[in-house]
C-alpha positions, 0 to 999 in steps of 0.5 A: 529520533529514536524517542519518537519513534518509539512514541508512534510506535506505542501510539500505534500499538495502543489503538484498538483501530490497529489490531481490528484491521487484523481481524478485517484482513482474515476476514476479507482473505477468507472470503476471496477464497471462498469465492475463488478457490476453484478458479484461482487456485494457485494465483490465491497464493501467489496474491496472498488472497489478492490482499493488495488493495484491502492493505492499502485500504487499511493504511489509508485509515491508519495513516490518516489517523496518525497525521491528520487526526492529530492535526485535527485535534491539536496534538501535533504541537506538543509532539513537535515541541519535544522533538528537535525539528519537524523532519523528526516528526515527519520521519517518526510518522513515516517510519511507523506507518511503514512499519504497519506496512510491513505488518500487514503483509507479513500477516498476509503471509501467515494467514495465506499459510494458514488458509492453505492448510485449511479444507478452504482450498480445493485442493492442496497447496504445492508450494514447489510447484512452478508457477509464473517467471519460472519460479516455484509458487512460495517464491512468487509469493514472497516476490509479490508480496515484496512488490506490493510492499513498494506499490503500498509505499508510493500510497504511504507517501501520498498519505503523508503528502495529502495529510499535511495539505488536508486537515480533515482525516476524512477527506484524507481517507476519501482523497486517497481511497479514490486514487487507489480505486480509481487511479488506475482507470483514469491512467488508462483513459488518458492513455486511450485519450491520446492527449499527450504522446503516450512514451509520456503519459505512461510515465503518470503517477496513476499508472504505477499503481498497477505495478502489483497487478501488472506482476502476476497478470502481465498479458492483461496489463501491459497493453493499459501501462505500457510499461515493463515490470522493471519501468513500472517499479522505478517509477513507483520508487521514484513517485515515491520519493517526490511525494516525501519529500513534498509531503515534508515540505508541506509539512515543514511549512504548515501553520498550526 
């Protein structure tokens, strides 16, 4: 397991796609606070630039070249030949795109810091100062940075899930970047739908991926989800768990 691991990791680290995101992210954050700096002061921080969707964006990619591409192009035989079974190559994956998972929001952070020192920002940056739930404004940073690492898990684990029922990384990419662009709305039209009792059809997939948003603009949010902060955020754990594990058992069951 560890071999494998360490494996994708190496794969990971060595593709040039990996650190040019890097650059794409500094580039996208820059541009948010240049368009937003004067009305948004404090929310920038506290988002971390509204990085949330660019990062998710960013996994999609990764993460469909780490499972479908390989699918695509046969490589996944040999890397599942040396492995003891396929819940280790299915973990190793896993694992590593959590890792770039984290990557990325760490790298957020830094450049979110370093943007705050920067003439950027309109004014400068109180990290003490209280913001939203009562918490100094370095706290509801690192808190929504925290929820955005489980809202971009739950899209990990339908990155996983699509990539082994779909071979083409590009429909991967397609497939998942709808959801995340969309998701949200067509959650919000079934519930204005009424289709189906909506103490149910809250409870849909789409809706969790509001959780980030819902954090730090809950007067906006809360009237679409129907959903407090804590019931959006177990049911993105749980979505997230259900999707793994008939993300492996499609997996398991693939022909190659």
């Amino acid at each position: 397991m560890n071999s494998l691991l360490r494996h994708e990791l190496f794969k990971l680290c060595h593709r040039k796609l990996t650190w040019w995101i890097i650059s794409l992210l500094f580039l996208f954050m820059l541009l948010m606070g240049i368009a937003m700096r004067n009305d948004y002061h404090d929310l920038l921080i506290m988002t971390c630039f509204n990085s949330s969707i660019v990062i998710m964006l960013f996994l999609i990619i990764v993460g469909s070249t780490i499972f479908s591409m390989e699918f695509q192009n046969r490589t996944i035989l040999s890397v599942i030949y040396r492995s003891n079974s396929r819940l280790e190559v299915f973990v190793a994956k896993f694992i590593t795109l959590f890792i770039y998972n984290l990557f990325l929001h760490f790298v957020a952070i830094v450049f979110t810091i370093f943007f705050s020192l920067t003439p950027i920002m309109s004014k400068p940056v109180s990290w003490s100062s209280i913001y939203q739930y009562h918490q100094a404004l370095w706290i509801n940073m690192l808190t929504t940075t925290g929820i955005d690492i489980i809202s971009s898990t739950l899209i990990i684990s339908l990155i996983c899930l699509t990539s082994c029922i779909i071979n083409s990384n590009a429909w991967v990419i397609v497939v998942n970047g709808i959801i995340i662009f969309m998701g949200a709305g067509f959650s919000s039209n079934l519930l204005m739908a009424k289709v189906i009792t909506s103490s149910v059809i809250r409870w849909n997939p789409f809706n969790m991926l509001n959780l980030t948003q819902q954090y730090y603009n809950y007067g906006s949010y809360y009237p679409v989800t129907l959903l407090s902060n804590n019931q959006l955020l177990l049911g993105t754990i749980c979505y997230s768990i259900l999707f793994i594990i008939c993300g492996y058992y499609a997996f398991k069951h693939k022909k190659f």
